[in-house]
Residue, then its C-alpha position, 0 to 999 in steps of 0.5 A: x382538799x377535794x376539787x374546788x369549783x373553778x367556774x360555774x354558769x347558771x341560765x334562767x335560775x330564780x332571779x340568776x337570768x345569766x352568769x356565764x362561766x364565772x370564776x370562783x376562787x379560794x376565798x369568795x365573800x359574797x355582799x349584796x342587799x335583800x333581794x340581790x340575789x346573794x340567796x340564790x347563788x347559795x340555793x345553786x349549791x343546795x340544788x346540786x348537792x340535791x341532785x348527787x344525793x338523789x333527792x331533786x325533785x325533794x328539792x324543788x317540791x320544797x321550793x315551790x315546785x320547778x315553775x317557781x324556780x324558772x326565772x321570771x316563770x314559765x311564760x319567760x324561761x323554758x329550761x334552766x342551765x347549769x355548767x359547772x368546771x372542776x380544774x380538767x373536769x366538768x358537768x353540765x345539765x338542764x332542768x325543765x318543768x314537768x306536767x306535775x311541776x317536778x323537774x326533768x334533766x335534759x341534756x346531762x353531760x360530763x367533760x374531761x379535757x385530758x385525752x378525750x373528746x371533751x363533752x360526753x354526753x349522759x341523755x336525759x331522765x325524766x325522773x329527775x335522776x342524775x345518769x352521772x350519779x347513777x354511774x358512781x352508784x353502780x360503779x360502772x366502767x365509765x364511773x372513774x369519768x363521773x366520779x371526781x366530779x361527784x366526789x367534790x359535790x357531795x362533799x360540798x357542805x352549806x352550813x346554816x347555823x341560824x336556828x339557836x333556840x332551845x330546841x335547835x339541834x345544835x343544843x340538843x343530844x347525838x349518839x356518839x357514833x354519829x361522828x363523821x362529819x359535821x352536819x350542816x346545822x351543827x346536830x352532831x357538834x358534840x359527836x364530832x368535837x369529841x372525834x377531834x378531842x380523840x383523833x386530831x387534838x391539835x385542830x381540836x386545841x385550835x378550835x378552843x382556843x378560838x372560842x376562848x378569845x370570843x367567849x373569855x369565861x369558856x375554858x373548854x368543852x367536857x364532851x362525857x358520853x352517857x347512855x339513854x336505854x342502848x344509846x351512848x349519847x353525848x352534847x355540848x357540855x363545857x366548863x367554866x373558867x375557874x369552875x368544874x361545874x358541867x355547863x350544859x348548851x342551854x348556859x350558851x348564848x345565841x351568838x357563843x353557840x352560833x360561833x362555837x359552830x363556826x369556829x369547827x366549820x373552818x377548823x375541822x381537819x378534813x375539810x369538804x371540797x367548798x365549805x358554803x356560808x350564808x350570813x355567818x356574821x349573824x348575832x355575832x359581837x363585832x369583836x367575834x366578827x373579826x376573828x370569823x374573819x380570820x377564820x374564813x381566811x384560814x380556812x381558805x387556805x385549805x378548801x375553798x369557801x364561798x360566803x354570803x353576807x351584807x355585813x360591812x364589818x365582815x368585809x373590812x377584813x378581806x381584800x378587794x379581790x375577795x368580794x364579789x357584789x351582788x346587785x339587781x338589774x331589772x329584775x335579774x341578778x348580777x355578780x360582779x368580782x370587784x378589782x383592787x385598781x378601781x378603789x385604789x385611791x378610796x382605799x387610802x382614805x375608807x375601809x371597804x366596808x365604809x365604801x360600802x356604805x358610802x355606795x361607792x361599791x354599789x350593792x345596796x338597795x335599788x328601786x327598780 
């Protein structure tokens, strides 16, 4: 397991006014309504990980541009603040609108409490281009500083298996080599099931067997390459219990796939540093939802994941001091780790998610 995200501060980000050097653990079950503000705490990874990959200013064109990023707009919010602590390590940055609504970084730094000064100031760039990735890339001789740091946010993987239709890249076909990690909308499931049946058929035998106790009929995936011109390609085909028909993706329901998906995210040998999920609950039966749940738990044992959800059913599963309750405050948003001495007698009487809806843990719909 890589370096897990120990504590992060955002300022001025989208409907993240202020969240100040707070912590995240192994396991962090995000709940909150619509519009709390649980999608744009997910959308912060998705903007570092843009930025480690070089395609920032991809990133905020495709959000509207950096004015629509700025909380509560230009007029409120000059700058944007992330901080973010890796165990001794750290990275920070702000990001600014420019005249042609792209981003600048100002102020880019690094930390290292070990033997050094502390905060090791980067500059800034213009272009929106990290001075700490730009160390990693050219391996300079202050890159041994920058690359943990990097290391961990790369790996980092949002997994978003919403899109089940048809033509959704999980149901389609991947060239076999394409095996290295598993994509973060599953279009490479096939290759990557097929290096575990191959190179780790212990975490493979888990992952089936999971999907055996979801899915009763399934009785394991066939996984056979086959050429298209210079290609070998391969997809998601599987056998039926009792039959040695080859069933292809289509013959799998919404939530069978969604969970196939799922059920390889948690499982997978090498997990990244964070494993995020928004909303992995979604078409899933309520019988499936129990065993995600055990899933994230397990999971969270060997990496760290952050979950985002408002389904009662998922949280029932977890501990108090798992969920974090999203709310909204005069148009800001708020993040709030609950404490098991505040429901303890609730508890006695009321699962969590009862509790939930109850509106004992506030997090529902608010009128401002």
């Amino acid at each position: 397991m890589g370096s897990s995200l120990d504590t992060v501060t955002i300022k001025g980000f989208k409907s993240i006014q202020l969240l100040e050097d707070f912590e995240l653990n192994a396991l962090n079950i995000i709940v909150g309504a619509n519009g709390a503000g649980k999608s744009n705490f997910i959308t912060f990874f998705k903007l570092l990980s843009a930025l480690i990959d070089g395609n920032l200013n991809r990133f905020v064109r495709d959000n509207g541009g950096a004015s629509d990023l700025l909380f509560g707009g230009p007029k409120v919010t000059k700058k944007i603040e992330f901080s973010t602590n890796f165990g001794v390590r750290g990275f920070r940055f702000n990001l600014v609108a420019t005249p042609s609504n792209n981003a600048a970084i100002e102020d880019e730094a690094r930390y290292y409490s070990q033997g050094s000064t502390g905060w090791w100031n980067l500059g800034d760039s213009s272009e929106g281009i990290s001075k700490m990735v730009s160390e990693v890339k050219s391996n300079s001789s202050d890159a041994r500083n920058s690359r943990p740091v990097y290391d961990a946010i790369s790996s980092w993987k949002i997994y978003h298996f919403h899109d089940t239709s048809s033509t959704a890249p999980m149901r389609g076909e991947e060239i076999i080599q394409d095996n290295k990690v598993l994509r973060r909308d599953a279009s490479n499931i096939g290759a990557f099931l097929l290096k575990l049946k191959n190179d780790f058929p212990s975490e493979y035998r888990g992952i089936v067997n999971s999907i055996k106790l979801v899915t009763p009929f399934f009785d394991d995936f066939l996984l056979e390459p086959f050429n298209r011109g210079e290609k070998e390609l391969v997809n998601l085909t599987w056998l039926q219990k009792g039959s040695d028909y080859p069933m292809q993706p289509y013959h799998l329901s919404d939530g069978s796939i969604r969970f196939i998906c799922l059920a390889t995210a948690l499982l997978q040998p090498n997990p990244p540093a964070t494993i995020i999920i928004d909303e992995p609950e979604l078409g899933l039966h309520p019988a499936a939802i129990a065993i995600l749940a055990e899933l994230i738990k397990a999971a969270s044992e060997r990496t760290q994941v952050v979950v985002a959800t408002q389904s009662p059913e998922l949280i029932n599963y977890f501990s108090v001091e798992d969920i974090i309750v999203a709310n909204r405050k005069n148009g800001a948003s708020t993040f709030n780790r609950l404490k098991e001495e505040d429901y303890e007698e609730w508890l006695e009487y009321y699962s969590l998610g009862e509790l939930w809806n109850k509106n004992v843990i506030t997090g529902g719909p608010v009128n401002e």
